[in-house]
C-alpha positions in Angstrom: 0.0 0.0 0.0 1.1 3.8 -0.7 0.9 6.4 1.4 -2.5 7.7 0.4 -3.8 4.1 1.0 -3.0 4.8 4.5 -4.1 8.6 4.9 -7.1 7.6 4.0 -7.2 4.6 6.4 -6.0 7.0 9.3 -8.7 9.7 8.3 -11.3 6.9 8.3 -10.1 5.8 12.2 -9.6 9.4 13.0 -13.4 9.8 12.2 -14.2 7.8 15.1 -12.3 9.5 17.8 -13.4 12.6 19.2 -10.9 14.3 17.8 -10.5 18.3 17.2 -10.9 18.8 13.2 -8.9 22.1 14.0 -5.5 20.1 14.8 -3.0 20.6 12.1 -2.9 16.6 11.7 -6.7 16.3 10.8 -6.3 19.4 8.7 -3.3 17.9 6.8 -5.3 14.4 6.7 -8.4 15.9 5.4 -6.0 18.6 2.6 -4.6 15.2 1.4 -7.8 13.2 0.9 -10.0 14.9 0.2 -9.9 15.3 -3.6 -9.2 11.6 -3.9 -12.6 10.8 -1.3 -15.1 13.6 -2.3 -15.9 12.2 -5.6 -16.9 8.5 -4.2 -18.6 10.3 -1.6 -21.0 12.4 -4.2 -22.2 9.1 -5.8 -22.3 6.1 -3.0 -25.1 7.1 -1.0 -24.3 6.6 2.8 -24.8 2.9 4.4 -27.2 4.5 7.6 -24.2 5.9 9.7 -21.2 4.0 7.6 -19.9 6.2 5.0 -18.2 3.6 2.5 -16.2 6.2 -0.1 -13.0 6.1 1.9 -12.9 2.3 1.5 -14.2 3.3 -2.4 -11.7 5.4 -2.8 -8.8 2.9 -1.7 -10.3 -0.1 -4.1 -9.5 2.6 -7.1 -6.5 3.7 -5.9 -5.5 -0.1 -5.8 -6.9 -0.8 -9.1 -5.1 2.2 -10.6 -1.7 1.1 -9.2 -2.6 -2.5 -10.8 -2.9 -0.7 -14.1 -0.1 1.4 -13.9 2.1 -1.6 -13.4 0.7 -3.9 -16.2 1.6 -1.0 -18.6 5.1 -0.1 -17.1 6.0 -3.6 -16.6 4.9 -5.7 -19.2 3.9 -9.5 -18.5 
């Protein structure tokens, strides 16, 4: 996994903590993922209280990265 994978994963755990959203380490989180989540989250509609476009969000990244590497490294 890349380190986006796991920004978003620590974004997603973050979400369940009372945390302050002011803290520069949610803010830097939330700078960072948010383009790559926002556009999952405007389509899937929410699951009740479970929001699934982070985990959305890391499926595509890891399809991308499996695409990127078929065509740089051919079989």
């Amino acid at each position: 996994m890349n380190i986006l994978t796991w920004a978003i994963i620590a974004r997603a755990l973050l979400s369940w903590l009372p945390i302050d959203q002011s803290s520069p380490l949610y803010q830097l989180l939330f700078r960072v993922t948010e383009p790559i989540i926002d556009p999952f989250r405007r389509v899937i509609p929410r699951a009740g209280m479970i929001d699934l476009s982070p985990m959305m969000a890391i499926l595509a990244l890891l399809v991308m990265q499996q695409l990127v590497a078929m065509l740089v490294v051919p079989a």
